[in-house]
C-alpha positions as CSV (number, residue, x, y, z in Angstrom):
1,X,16.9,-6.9,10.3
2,X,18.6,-6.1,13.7
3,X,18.7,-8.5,16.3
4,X,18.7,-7.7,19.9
5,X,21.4,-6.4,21.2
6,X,23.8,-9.3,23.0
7,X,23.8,-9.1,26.7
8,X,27.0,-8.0,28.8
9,X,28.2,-10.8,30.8
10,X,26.1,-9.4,33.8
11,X,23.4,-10.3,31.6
12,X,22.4,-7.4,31.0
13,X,21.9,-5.8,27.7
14,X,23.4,-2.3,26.8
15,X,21.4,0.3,26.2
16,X,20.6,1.3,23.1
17,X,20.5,5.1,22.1
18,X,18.3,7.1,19.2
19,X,20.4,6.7,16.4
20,X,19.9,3.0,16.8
21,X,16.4,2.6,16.7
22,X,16.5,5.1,14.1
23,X,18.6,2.6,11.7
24,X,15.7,-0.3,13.1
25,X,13.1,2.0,12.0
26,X,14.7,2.2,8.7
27,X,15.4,-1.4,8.2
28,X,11.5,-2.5,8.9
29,X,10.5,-0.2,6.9
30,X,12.3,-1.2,4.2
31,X,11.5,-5.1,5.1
32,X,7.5,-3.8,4.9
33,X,8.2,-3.1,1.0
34,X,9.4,-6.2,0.8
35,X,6.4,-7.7,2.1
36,X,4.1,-5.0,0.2
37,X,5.2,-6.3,-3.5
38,X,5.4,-9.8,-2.1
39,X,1.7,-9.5,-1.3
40,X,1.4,-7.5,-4.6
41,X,2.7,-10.2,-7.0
42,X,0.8,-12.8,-4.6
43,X,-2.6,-11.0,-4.9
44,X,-2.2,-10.7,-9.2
45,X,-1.3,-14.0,-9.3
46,X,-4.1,-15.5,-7.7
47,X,-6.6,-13.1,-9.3
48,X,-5.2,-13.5,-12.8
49,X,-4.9,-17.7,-12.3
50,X,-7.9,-18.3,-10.9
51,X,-10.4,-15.7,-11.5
52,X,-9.1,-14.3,-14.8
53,X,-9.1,-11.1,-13.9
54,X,-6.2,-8.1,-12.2
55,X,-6.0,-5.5,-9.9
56,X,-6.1,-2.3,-12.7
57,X,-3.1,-0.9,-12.4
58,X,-1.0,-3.6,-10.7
59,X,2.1,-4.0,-13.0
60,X,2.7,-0.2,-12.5
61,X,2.1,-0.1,-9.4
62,X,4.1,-3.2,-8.4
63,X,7.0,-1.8,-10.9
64,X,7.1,1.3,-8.7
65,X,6.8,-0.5,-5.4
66,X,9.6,-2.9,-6.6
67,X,11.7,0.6,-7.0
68,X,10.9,1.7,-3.7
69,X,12.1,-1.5,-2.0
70,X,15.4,-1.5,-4.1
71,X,16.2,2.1,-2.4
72,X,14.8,1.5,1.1
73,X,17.1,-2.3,0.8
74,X,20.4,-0.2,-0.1
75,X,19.5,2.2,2.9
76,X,19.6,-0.7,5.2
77,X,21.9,-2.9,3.8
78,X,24.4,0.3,3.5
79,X,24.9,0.7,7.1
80,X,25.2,-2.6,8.1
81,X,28.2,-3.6,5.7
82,X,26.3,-7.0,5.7
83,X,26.5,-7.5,1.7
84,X,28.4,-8.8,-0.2
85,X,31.9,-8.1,-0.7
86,X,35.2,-9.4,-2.1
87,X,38.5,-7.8,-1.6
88,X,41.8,-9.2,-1.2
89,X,43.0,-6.1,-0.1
90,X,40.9,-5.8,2.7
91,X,41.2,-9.2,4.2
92,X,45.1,-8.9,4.3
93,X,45.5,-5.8,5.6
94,X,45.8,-5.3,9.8
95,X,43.3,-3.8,11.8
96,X,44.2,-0.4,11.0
97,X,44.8,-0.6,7.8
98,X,41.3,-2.0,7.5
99,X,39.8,0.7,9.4
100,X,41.1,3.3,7.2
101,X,39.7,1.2,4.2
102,X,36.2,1.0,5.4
103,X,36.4,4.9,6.2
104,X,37.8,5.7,2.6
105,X,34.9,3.2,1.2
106,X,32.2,4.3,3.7
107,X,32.8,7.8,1.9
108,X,33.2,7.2,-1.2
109,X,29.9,5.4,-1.1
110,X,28.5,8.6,0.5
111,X,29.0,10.5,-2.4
112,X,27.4,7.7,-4.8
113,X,24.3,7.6,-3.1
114,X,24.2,11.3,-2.2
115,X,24.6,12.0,-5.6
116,X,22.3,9.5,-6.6
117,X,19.8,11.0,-4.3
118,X,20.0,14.3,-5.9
119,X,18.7,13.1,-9.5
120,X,16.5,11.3,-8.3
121,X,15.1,13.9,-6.4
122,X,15.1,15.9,-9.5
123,X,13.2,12.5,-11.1
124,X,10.5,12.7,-8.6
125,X,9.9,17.0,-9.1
126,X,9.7,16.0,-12.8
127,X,7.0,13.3,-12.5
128,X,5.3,15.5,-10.0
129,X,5.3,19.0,-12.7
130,X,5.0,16.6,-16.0
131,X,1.8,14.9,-14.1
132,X,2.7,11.3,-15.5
133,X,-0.2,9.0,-14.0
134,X,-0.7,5.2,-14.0
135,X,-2.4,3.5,-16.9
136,X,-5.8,2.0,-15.8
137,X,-6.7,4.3,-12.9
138,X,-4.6,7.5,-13.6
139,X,-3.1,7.7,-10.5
140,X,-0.6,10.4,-10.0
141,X,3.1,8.1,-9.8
142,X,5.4,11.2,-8.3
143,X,4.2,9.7,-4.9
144,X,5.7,6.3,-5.6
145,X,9.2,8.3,-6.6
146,X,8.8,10.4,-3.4
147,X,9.0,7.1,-1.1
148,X,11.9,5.6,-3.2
149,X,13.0,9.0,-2.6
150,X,12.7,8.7,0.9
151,X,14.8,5.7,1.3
152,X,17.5,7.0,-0.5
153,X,17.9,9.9,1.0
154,X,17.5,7.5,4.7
155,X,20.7,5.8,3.0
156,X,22.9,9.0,2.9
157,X,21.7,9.2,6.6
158,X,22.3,5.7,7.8
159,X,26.0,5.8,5.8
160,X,26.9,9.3,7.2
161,X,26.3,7.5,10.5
162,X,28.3,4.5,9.4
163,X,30.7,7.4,8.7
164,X,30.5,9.1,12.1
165,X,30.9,6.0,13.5
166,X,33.9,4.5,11.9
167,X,35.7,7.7,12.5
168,X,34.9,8.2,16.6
169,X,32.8,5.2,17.8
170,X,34.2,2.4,15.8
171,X,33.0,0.4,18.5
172,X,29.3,1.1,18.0
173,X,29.5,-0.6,14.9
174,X,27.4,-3.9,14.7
175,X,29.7,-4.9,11.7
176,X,29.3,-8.1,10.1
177,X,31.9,-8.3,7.9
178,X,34.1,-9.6,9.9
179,X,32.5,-12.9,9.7
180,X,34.2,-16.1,9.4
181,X,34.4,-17.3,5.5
182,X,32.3,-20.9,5.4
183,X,34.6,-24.0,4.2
């Protein structure tokens, strides 16, 4: 998750403007899925190990939420260019050389995910017509496909920022992949 912005050397901090607390917005919501299955998985496990019994409906449900937290993590892990990444390319080229590499990858990576974002959008309209419920308590499951949905379509956003930004504000950027490898 985003850290406070670090203070100008009068101390104070800058200021930060919508689109930021838009990407923080996205980025807890994505970390309150990951505490959602965590308490999930927690909650079946007690039930199941010491009172022989489950939540009905938990392995779907926790399947779908699982889903959900997959798309809402590559929303916020997208913008950030925090993950993982090896390329020898990269790391050799000059300043501008990697600039115009992140912008070529940034959109490239726009596409994938808006593409992406497109069948599954399709996915979710089909669950939603085909009414495909849960198991033990019929619930309807398009609703689970909407918020996976949801993240991936906050994704395109966040990396059309990244975009926007690597192009005119490159200094907006809280990139961390310019840190330092560990030896």
């Amino acid at each position: 998750m985003t850290t406070q912005a670090e203070p100008a050397p009068g101390g104070v901090a800058p200021a930060r403007n919508a689109m930021d607390k838009f990407i923080d917005a996205i980025e807890w919501c994505a970390a309150t899925f990951v505490g959602i299955v965590a308490l999930n998985i927690f909650l079946a496990v007690v039930l199941r190990k010491f009172f022989s019994t489950s939540v009905p409906d938990s392995y779907d449900i926790g399947k779908m939420l699982l889903g959900t937290l997959i798309f809402w993590g590559i929303a916020a892990t997208s913008y950030r260019g925090s993950h993982i990444t090896v390329d020898l390319v990269w790391s050799a080229a000059g300043p501008r050389q990697k600039r115009w590499i992140d912008i070529f990858a940034t959109l490239v990576l726009l596409f994938v995910v808006t593409v992406q974002t497109i069948t599954l959008f399709d996915k979710v309209r089909s669950t939603y017509v085909d009414h495909v419920l849960t198991y033990d308590l019929n619930l309807p499951t398009w609703p689970f496909f909407a918020m996976a949905w949801m993240g991936d379509a906050a994704a395109v956003l966040l990396i059309a920022i990244r975009t926007y930004r690597l192009i005119f504000q490159p200094q907006a950027l809280h990139d961390e992949s310019e840190t330092k490898a560990v030896e």
